[in-house]
VEXFISE-54498 format. One record per residue: x, y, z of N, C-alpha, C in turn; residue in one letter; residue number from 1. Coordinates in Angstrom, 2 decimals. Example, Ala and Ser with C-alpha at 12.3 -4.5 7.8 and 13.67 -1.06 7.14 Angstrom:
2
@n.east = 13.19 | n.north = -5.69 | n.up = 7.80 | ca.east = 12.30 | ca.north = -4.50 | ca.up = 7.80 | c.east = 13.20 | c.north = -3.30 | c.up = 7.80 | res = A | n = 1
@n.east = 12.85 | n.north = -2.25 | n.up = 7.08 | ca.east = 13.67 | ca.north = -1.06 | ca.up = 7.14 | c.east = 12.90 | c.north = 0.03 | c.up = 7.87 | res = S | n = 2
# end
This chain:
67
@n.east = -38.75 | n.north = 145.77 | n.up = 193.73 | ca.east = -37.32 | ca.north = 145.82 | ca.up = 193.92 | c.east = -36.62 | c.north = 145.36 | c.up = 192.64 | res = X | n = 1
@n.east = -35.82 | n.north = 145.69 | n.up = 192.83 | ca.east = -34.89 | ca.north = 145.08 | ca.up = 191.76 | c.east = -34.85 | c.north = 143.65 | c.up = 191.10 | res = X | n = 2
@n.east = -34.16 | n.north = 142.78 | n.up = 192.63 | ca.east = -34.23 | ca.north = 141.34 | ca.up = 192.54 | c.east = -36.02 | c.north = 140.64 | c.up = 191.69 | res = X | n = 3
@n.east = -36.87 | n.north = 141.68 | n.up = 192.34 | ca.east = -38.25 | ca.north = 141.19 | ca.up = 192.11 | c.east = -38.03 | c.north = 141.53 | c.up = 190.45 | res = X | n = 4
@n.east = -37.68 | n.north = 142.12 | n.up = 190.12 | ca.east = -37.88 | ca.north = 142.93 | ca.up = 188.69 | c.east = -37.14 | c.north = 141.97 | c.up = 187.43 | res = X | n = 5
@n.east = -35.47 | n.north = 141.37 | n.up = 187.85 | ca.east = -35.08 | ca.north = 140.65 | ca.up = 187.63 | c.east = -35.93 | c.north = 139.06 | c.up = 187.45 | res = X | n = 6
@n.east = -36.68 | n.north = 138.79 | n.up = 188.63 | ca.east = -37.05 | ca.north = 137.42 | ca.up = 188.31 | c.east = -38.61 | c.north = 137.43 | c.up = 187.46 | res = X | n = 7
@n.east = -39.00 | n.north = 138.92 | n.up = 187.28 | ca.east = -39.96 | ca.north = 138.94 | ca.up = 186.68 | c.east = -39.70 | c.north = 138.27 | c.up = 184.91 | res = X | n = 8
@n.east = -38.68 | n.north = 139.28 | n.up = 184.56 | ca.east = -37.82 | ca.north = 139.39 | ca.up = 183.46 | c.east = -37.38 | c.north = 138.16 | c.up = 183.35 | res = X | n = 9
@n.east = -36.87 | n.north = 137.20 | n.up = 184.04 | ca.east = -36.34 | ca.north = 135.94 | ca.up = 183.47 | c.east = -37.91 | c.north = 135.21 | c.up = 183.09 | res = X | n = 10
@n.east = -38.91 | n.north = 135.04 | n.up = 184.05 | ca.east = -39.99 | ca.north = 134.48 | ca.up = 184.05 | c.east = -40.54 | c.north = 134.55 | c.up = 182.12 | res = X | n = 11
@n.east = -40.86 | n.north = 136.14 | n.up = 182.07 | ca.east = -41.36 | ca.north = 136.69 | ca.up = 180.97 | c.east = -40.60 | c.north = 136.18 | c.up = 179.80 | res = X | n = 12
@n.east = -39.37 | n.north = 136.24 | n.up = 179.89 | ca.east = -38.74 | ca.north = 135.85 | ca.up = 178.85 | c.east = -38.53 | c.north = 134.54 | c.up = 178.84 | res = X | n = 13
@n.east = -38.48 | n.north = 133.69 | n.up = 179.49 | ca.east = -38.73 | ca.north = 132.02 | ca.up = 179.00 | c.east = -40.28 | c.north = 131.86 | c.up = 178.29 | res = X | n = 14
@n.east = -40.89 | n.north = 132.69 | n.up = 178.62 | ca.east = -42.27 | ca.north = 132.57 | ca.up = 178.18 | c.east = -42.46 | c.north = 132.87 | c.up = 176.58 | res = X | n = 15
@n.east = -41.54 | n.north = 134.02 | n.up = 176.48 | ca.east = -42.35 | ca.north = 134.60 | ca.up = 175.40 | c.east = -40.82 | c.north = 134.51 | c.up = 174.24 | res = X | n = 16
@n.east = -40.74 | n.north = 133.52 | n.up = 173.64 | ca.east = -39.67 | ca.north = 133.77 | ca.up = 172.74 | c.east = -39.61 | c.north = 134.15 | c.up = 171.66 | res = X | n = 17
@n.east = -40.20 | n.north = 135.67 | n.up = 171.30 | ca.east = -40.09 | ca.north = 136.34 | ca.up = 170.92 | c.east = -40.14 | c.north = 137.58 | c.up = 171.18 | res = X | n = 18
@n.east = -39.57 | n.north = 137.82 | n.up = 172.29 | ca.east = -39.10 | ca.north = 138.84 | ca.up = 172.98 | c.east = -38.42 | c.north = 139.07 | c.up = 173.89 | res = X | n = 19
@n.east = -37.18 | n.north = 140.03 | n.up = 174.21 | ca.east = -36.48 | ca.north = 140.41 | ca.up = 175.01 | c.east = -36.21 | c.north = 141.21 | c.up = 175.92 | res = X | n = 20
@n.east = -36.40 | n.north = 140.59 | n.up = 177.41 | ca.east = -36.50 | ca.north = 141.98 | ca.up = 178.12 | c.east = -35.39 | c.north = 142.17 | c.up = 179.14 | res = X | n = 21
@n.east = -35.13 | n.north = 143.47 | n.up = 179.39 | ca.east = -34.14 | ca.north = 143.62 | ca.up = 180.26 | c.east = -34.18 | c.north = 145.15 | c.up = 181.19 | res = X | n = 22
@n.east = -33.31 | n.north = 145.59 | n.up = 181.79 | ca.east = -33.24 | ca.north = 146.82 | ca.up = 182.75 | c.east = -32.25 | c.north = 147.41 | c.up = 181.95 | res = X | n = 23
@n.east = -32.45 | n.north = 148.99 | n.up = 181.41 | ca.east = -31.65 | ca.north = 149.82 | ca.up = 180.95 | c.east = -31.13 | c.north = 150.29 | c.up = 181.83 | res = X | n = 24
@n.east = -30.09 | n.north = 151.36 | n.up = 181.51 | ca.east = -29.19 | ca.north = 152.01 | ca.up = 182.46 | c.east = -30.09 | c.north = 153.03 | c.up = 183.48 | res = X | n = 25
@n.east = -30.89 | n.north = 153.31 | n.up = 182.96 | ca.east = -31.59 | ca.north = 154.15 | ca.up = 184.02 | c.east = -32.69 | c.north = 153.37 | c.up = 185.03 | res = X | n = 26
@n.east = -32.81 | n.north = 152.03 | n.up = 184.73 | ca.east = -33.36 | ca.north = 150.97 | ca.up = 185.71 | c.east = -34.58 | c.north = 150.88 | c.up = 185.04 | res = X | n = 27
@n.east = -34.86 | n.north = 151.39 | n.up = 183.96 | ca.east = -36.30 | ca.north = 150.52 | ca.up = 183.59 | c.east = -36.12 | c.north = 149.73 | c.up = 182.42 | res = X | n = 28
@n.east = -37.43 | n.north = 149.02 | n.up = 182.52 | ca.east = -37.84 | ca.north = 147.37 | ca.up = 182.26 | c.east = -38.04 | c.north = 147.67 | c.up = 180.54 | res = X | n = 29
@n.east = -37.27 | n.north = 147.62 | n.up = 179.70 | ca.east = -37.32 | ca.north = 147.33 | ca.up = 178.23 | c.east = -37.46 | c.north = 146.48 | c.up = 177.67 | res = X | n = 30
@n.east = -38.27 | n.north = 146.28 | n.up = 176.15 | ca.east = -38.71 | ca.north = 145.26 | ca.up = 175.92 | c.east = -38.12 | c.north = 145.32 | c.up = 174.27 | res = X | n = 31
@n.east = -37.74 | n.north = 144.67 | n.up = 173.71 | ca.east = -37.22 | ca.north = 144.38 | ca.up = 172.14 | c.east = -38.16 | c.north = 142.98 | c.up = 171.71 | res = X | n = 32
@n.east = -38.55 | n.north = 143.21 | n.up = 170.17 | ca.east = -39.57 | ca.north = 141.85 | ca.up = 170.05 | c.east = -39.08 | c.north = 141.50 | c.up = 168.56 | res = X | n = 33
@n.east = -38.72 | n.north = 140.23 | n.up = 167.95 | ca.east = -38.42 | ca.north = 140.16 | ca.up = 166.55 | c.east = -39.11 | c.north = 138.84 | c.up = 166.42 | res = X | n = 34
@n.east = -39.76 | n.north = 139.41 | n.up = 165.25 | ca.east = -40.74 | ca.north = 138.28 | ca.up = 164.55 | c.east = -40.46 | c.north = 137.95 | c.up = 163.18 | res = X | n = 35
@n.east = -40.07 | n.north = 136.78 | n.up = 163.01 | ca.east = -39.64 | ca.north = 136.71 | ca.up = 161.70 | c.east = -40.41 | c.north = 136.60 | c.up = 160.69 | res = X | n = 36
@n.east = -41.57 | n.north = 135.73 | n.up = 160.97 | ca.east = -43.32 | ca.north = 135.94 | ca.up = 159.84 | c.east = -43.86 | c.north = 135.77 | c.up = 160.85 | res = X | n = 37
@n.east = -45.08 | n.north = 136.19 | n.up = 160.19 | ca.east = -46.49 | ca.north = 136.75 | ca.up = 160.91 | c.east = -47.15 | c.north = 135.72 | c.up = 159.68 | res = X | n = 38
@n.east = -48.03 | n.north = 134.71 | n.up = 159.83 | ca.east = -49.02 | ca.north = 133.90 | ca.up = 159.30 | c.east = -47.80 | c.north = 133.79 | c.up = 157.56 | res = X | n = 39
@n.east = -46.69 | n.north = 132.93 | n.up = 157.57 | ca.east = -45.56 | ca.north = 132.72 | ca.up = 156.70 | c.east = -45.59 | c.north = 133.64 | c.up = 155.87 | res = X | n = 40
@n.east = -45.57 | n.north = 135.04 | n.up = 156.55 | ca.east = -44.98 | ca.north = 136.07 | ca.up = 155.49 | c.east = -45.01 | c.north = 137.55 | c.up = 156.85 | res = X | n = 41
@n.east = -44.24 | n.north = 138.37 | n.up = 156.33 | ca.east = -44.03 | ca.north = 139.65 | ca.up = 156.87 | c.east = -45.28 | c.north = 140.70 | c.up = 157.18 | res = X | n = 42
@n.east = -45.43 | n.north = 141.10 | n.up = 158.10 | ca.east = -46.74 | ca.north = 141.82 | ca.up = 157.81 | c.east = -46.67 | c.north = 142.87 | c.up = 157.18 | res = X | n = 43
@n.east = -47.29 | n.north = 143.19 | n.up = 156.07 | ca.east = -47.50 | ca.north = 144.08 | ca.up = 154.74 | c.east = -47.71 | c.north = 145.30 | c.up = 155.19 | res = X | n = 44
@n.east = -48.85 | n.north = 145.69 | n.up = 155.99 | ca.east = -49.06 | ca.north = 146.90 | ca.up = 156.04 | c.east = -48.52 | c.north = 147.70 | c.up = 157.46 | res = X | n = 45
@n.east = -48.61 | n.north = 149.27 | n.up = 157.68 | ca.east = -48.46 | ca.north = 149.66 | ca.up = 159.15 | c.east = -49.45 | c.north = 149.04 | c.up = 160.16 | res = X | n = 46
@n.east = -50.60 | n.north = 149.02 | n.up = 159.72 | ca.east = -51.81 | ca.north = 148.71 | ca.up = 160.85 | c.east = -51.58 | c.north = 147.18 | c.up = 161.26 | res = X | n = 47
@n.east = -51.15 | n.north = 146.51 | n.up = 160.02 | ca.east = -50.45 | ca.north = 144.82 | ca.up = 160.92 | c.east = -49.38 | c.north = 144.73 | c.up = 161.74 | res = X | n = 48
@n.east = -48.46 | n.north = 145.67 | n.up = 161.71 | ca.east = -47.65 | ca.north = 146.15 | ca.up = 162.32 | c.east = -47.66 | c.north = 147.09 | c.up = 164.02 | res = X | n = 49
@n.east = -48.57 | n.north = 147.92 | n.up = 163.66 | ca.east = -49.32 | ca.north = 148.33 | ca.up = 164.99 | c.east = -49.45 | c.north = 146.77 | c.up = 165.54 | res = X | n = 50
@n.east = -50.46 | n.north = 146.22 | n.up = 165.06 | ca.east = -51.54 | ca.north = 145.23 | ca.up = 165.72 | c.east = -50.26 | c.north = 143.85 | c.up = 166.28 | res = X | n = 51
@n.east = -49.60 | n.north = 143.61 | n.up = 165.61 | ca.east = -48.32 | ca.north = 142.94 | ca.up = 165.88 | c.east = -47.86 | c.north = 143.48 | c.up = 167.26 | res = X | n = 52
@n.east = -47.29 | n.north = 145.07 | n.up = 167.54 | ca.east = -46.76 | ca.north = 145.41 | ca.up = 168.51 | c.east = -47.42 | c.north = 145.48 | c.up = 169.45 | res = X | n = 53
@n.east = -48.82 | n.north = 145.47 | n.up = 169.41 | ca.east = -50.08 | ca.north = 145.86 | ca.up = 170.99 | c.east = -49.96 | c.north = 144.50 | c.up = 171.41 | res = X | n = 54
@n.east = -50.11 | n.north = 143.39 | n.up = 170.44 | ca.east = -50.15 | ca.north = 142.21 | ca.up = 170.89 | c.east = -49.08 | c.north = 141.48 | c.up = 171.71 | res = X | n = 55
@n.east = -47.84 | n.north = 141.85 | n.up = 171.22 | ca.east = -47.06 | ca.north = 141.59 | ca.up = 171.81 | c.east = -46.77 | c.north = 141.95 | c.up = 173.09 | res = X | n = 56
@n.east = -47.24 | n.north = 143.25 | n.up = 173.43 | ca.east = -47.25 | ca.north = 144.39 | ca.up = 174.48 | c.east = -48.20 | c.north = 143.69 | c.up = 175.39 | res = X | n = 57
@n.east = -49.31 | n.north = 143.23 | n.up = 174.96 | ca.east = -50.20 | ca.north = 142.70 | ca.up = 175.75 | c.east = -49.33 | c.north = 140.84 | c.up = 176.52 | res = X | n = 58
@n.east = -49.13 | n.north = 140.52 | n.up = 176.08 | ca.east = -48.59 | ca.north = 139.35 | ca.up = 176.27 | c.east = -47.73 | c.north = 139.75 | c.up = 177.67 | res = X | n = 59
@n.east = -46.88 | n.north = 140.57 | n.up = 177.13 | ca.east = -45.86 | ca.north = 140.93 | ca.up = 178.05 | c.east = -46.42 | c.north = 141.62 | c.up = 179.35 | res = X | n = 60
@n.east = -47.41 | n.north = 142.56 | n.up = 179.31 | ca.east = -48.17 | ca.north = 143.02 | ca.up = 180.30 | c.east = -49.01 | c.north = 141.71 | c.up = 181.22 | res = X | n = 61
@n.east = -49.64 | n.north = 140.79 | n.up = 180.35 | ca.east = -50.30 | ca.north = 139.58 | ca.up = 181.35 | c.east = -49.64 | c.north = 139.00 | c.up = 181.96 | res = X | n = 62
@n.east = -48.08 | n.north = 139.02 | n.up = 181.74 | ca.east = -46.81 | ca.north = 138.29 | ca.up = 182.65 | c.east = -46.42 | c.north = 139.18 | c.up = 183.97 | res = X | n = 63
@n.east = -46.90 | n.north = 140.36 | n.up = 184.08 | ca.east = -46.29 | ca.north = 141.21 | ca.up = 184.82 | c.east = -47.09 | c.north = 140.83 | c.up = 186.23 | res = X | n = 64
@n.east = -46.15 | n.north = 140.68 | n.up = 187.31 | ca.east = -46.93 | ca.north = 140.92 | ca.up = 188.75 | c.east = -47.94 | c.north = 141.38 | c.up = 188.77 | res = X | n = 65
@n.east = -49.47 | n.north = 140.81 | n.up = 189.32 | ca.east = -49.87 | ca.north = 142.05 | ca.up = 189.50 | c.east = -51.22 | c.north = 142.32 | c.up = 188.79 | res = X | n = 66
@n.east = -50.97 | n.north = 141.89 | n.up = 187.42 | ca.east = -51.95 | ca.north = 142.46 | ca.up = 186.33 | c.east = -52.91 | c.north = 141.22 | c.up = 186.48 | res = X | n = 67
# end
């Protein structure tokens, strides 16, 4: 439900502060992530970058109902 979806989303996001999640207009669950360094510097290449975003993805997925 909704309400359920909502308290998922507050849950997740006290958790993970570095990331933001919310319900778009069409009702699904979006996620925005900003990292300012990765080990005190930016990650250099695409593939740290991939590996940055799965990880994050993963985080956010182990919070979810369910999983």
């Amino acid at each position: 439900t909704r309400q359920e979806s909502f308290e998922w989303i507050n849950t997740a996001s006290s958790q993970l502060n570095y990331a933001q999640l919310w319900i778009d207009e069409d009702g699904d669950i979006a996620v925005m992530y900003s990292v300012a360094e990765w080990n005190n510097k930016c990650p250099s290449s695409f593939n740290d970058h991939v590996g940055l975003f799965f990880s994050i993805m993963r985080s956010v997925e182990a919070l979810r109902p369910g999983s």
